[in-house]
C-alpha positions in Angstrom: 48.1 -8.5 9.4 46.9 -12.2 10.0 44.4 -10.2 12.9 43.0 -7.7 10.2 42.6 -10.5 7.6 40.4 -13.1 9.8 38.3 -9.7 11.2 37.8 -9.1 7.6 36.8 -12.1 6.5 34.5 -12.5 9.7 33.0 -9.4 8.5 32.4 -10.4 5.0 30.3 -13.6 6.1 28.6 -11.9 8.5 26.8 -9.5 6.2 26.7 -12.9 3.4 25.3 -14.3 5.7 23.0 -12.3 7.7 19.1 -12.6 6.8 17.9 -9.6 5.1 15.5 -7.4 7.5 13.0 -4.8 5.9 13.0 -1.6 7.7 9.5 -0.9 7.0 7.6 -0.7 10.2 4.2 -2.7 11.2 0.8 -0.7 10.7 -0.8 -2.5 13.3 0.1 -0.4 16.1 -1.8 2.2 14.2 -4.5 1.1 12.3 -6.9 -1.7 13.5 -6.6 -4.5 10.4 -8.8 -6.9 12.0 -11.6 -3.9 11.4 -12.7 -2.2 8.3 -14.0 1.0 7.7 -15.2 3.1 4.4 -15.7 6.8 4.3 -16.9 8.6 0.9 -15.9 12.4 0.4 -14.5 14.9 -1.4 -10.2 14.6 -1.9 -8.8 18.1 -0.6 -5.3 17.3 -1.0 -3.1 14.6 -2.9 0.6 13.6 -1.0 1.9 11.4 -3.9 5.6 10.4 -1.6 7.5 8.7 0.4 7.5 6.5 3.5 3.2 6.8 2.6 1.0 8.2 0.1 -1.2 10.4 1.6 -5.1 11.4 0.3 -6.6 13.7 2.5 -10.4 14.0 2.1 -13.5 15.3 3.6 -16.3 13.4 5.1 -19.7 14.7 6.1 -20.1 12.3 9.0 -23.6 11.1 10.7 -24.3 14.4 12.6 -23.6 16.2 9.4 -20.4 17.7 10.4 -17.3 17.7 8.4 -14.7 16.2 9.1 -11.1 15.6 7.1 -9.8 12.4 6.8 -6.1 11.4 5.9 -6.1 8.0 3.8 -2.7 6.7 4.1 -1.3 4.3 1.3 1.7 2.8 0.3 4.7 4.3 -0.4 5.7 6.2 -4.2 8.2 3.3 -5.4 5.6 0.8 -4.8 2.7 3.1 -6.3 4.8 3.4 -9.3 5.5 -0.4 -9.8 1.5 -0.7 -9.9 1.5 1.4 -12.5 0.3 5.0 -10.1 1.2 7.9 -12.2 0.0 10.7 -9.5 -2.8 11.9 -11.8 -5.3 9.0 -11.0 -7.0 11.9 -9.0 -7.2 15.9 -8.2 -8.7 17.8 -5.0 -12.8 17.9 -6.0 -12.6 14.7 -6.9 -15.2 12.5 -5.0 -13.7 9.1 -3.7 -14.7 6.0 -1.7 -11.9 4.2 0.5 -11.9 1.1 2.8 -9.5 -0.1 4.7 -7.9 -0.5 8.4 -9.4 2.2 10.7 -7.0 4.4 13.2 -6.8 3.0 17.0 -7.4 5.9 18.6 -10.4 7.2 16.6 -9.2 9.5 15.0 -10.5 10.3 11.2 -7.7 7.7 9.3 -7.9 5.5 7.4 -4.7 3.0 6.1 -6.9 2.5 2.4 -6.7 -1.1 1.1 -8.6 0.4 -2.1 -9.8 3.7 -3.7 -13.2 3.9 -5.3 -13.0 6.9 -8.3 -16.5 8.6 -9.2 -16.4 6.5 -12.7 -16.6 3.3 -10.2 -12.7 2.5 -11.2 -11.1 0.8 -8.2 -7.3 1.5 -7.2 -5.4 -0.5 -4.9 -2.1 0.7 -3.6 -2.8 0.5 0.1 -0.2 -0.6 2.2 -0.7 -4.9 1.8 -1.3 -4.9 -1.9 -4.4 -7.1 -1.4 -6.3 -6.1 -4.5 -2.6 -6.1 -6.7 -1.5 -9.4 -4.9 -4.6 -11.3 -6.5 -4.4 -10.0 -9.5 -0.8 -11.3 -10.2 -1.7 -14.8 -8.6 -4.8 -14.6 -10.9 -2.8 -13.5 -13.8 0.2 -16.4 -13.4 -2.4 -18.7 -12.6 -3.9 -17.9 -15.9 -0.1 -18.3 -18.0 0.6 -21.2 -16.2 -2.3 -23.4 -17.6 -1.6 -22.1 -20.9 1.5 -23.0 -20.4 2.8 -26.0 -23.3 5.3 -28.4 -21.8 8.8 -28.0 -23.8 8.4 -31.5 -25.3 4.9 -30.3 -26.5 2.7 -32.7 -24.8 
């Protein structure tokens, strides 16, 4: 009993204790972030789910060949929390996106942010950059407004 008590307890702090780690996997091996790329087509097929929203669009390239590109974004939960209903566009729309380019070459694209035809401009890529400065801009914003609780 006095064994099974002090194992439990051990276990107990461990997990207290024990520094969350985030199971979400690096895009570097993938995409090149130190690079940007931006491709402008016609969306074919909307993937609104999980681990990454997926936009797969075609691209008439330099030689005037076609060629379909998959645009891969964040995942559902997150495009939800910045307010993505799934309806922001259909196949036949025509989009811009820039981001991270693939490694290998191959027509992908990890999208930092999604020009629509009426010039609107989604984030929702995987690192949040447009998202991220608008909240800093917006607390930044609050806090000068901000009135100290003894009013001066």
């Amino acid at each position: 009993m006095k064994t099974s008590s002090l194992f439990a307890v051990a276990a107990v702090t461990a997990l207290v204790v024990t520094p969350r780690v985030d199971a979400h996997h690096n895009s570097a091996p993938i995409y090149d972030v130190s690079q940007s790329v931006t491709v402008t087509g016609i969306v074919t097929e909307i993937r609104f789910l999980n681990p990454h929203a997926r936009v797969l669009l075609d691209v008439v390239d330099s030689d005037g060949a076609t060629r379909n590109w998959l645009a891969e974004g964040a995942n559902i939960i997150a495009l939800r929390l910045q307010g993505w209903t799934g309806d922001e566009m259909k196949p036949g729309d025509r989009i811009t996106v820039k981001g991270a380019p693939s490694r290998d070459g191959t027509p992908r694209v990890e999208w930092s942010e999604i020009t629509l035809a009426d010039g609107r401009i989604l984030g929702g890529g995987n690192n949040f950059p447009k998202e991220r400065d608008e909240l800093f801009d917006r607390l930044e914003r609050q806090r000068s407004q901000e009135v100290p609780a003894d009013g001066q």
